[in-house]
VEXDRENDO-690369 format. One record per atom (N, C-alpha, C): residue number from 1; residue in one letter; atom name; x negated, y, z. Coordinates in Angstrom, 1 decimal. Each point is the difference from the previous one (the first is absolute). Layout:
SITE pos code site   east  north     up
SITE NUM    A   CA      X      Y      Z
...
# end
This chain:
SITE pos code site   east  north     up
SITE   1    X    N   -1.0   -0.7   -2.0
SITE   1    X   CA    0.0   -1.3    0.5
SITE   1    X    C   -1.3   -0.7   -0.4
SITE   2    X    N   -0.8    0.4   -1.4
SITE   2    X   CA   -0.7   -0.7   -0.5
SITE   2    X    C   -1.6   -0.4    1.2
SITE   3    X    N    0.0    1.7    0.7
SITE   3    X   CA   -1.0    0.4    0.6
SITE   3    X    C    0.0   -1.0    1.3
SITE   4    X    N    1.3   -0.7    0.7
SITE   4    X   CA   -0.3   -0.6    1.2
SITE   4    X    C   -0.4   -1.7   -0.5
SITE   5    X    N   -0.1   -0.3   -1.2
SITE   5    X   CA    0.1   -1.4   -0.3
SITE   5    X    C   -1.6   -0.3   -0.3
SITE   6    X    N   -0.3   -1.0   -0.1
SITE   6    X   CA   -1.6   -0.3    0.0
SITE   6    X    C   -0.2   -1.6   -0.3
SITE   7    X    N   -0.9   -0.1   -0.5
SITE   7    X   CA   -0.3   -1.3   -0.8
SITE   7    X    C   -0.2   -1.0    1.1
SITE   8    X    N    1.2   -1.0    0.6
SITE   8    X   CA   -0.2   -1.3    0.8
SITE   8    X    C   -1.3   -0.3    0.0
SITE   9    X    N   -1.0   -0.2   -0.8
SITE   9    X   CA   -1.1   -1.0    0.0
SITE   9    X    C   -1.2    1.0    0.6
SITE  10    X    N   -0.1    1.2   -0.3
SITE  10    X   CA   -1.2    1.2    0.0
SITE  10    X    C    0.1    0.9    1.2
SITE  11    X    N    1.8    0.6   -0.5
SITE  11    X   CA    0.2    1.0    1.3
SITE  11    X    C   -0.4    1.3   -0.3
SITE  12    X    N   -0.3   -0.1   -1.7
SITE  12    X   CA    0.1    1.3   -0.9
SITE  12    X    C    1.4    0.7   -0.3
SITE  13    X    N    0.5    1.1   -0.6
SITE  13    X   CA    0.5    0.5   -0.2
SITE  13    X    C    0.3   -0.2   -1.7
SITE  14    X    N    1.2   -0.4   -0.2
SITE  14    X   CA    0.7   -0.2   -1.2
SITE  14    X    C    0.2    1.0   -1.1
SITE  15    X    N   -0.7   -0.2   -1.2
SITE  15    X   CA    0.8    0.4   -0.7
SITE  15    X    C    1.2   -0.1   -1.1
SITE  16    X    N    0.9    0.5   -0.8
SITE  16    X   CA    1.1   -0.4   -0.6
SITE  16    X    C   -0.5    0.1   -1.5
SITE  17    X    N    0.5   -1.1   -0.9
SITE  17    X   CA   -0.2    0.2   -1.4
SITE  17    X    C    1.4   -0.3   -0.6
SITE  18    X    N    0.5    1.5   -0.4
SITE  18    X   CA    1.2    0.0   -0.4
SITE  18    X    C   -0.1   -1.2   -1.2
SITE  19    X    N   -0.5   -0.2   -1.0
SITE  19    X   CA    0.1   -0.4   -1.4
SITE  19    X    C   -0.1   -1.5    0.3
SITE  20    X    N   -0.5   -0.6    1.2
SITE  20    X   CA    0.1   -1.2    0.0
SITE  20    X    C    1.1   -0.7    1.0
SITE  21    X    N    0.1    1.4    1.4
SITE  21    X   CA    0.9   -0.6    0.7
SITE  21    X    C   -0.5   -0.4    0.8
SITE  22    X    N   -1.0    0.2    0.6
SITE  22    X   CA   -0.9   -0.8    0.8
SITE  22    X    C   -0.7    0.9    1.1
SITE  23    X    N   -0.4   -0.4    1.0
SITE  23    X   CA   -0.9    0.6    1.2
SITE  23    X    C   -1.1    0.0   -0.2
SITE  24    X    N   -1.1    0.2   -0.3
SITE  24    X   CA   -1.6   -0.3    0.2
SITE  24    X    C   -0.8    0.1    1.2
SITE  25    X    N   -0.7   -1.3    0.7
SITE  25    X   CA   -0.9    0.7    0.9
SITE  25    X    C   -1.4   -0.2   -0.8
SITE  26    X    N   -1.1    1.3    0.7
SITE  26    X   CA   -1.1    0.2   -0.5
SITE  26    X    C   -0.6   -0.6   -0.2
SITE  27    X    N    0.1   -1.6    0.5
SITE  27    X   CA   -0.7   -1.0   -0.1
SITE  27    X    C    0.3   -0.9   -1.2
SITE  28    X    N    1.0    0.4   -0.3
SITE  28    X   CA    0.4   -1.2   -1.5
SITE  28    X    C    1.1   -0.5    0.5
SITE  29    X    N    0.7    0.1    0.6
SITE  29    X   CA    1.7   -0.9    0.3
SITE  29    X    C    0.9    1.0   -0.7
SITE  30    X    N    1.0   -0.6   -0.7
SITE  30    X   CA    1.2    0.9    0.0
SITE  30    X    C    1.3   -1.1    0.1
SITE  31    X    N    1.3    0.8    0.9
SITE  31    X   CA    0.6   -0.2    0.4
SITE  31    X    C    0.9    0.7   -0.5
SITE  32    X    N    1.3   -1.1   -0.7
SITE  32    X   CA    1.0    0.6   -0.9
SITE  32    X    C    1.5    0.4    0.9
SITE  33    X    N    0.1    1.3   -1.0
SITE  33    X   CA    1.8    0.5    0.7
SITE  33    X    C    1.0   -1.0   -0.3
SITE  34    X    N    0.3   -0.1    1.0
SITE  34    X   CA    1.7   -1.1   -1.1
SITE  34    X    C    1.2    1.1   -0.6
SITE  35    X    N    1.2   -0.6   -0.3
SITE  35    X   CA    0.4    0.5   -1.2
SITE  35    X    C    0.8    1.2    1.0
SITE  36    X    N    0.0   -0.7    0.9
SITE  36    X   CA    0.8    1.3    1.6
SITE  36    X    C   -0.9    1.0    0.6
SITE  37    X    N   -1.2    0.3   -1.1
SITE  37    X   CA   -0.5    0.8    0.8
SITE  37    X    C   -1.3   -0.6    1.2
SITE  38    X    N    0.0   -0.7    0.6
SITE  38    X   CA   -0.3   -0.7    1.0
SITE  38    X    C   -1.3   -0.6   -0.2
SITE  39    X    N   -1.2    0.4    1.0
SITE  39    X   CA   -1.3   -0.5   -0.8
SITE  39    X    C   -0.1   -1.3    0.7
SITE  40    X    N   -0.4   -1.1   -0.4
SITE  40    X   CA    0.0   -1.4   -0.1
SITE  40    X    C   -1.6   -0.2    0.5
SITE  41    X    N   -0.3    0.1    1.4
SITE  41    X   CA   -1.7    0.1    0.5
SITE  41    X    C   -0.5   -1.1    0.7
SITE  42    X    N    1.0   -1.3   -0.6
SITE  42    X   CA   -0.5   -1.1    0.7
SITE  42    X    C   -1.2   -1.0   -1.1
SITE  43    X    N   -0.8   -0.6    0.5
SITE  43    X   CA   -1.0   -0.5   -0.5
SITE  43    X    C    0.3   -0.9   -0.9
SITE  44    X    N    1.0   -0.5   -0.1
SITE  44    X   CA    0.3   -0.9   -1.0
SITE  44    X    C    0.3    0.8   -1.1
SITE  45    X    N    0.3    1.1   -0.1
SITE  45    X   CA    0.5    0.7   -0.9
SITE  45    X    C   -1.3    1.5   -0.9
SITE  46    X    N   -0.7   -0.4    1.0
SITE  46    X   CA   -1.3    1.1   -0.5
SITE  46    X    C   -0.6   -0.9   -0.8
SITE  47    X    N   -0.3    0.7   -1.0
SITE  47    X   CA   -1.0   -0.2   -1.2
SITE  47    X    C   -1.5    0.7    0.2
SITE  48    X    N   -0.9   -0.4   -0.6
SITE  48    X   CA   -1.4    0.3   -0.1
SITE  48    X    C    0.0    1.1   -1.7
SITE  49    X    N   -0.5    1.1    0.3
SITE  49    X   CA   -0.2    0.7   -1.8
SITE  49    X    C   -1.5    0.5   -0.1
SITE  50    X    N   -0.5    0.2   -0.9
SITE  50    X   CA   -1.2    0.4   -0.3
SITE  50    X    C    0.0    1.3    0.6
SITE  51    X    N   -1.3    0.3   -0.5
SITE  51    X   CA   -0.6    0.8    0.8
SITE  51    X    C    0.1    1.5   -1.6
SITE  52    X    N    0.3   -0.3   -0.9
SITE  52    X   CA    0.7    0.9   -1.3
SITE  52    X    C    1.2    0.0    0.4
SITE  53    X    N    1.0   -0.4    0.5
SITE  53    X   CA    1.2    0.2   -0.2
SITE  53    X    C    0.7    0.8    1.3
SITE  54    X    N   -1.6   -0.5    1.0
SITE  54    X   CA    0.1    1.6    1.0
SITE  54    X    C   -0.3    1.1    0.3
SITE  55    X    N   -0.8    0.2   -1.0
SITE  55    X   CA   -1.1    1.5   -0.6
SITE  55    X    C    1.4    0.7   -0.9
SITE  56    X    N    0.5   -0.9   -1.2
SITE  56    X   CA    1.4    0.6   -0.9
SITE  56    X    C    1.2    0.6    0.5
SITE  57    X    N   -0.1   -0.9    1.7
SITE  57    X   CA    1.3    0.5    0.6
SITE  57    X    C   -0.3    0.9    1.1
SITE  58    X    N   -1.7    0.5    0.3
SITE  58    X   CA   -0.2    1.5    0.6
SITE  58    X    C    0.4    0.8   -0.8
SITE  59    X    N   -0.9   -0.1   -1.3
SITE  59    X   CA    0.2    1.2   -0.9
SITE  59    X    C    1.6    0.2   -0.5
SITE  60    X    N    1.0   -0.7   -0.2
SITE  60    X   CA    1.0    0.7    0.1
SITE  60    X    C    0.4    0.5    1.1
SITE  61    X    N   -0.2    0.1    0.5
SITE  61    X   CA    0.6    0.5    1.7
SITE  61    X    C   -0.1    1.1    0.1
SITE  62    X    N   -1.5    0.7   -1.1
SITE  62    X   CA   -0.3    1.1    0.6
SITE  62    X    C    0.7    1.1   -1.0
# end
């Protein structure tokens, strides 16, 4: 499922950061799971994160 979802604002492709629970697009938004599972991709709810804390969450990925 993760593969058809994409970042509202870019139109990039998402990726998942188990440890925080959260969506990342490659541009700096992440977009949190709610407690149902359910990713929460509306704009009021997207946060801005550095640009370290999206380099930390490729390298676990791999």
């Amino acid at each position: 499922m993760l593969k058809a979802l994409v970042c509202p604002f870019s139109k990039l492709p998402l990726t998942y950061d188990l440890e925080a629970r959260e969506l990342l697009s490659p541009v700096g938004v992440a977009f949190p799971i709610t407690a149902n599972g359910i990713a929460d991709m509306t704009p009021a709810s997207a946060r801005l994160v550095g640009h370290r804390q999206m380099v930390e969450s490729k390298c676990e990925q791999t």
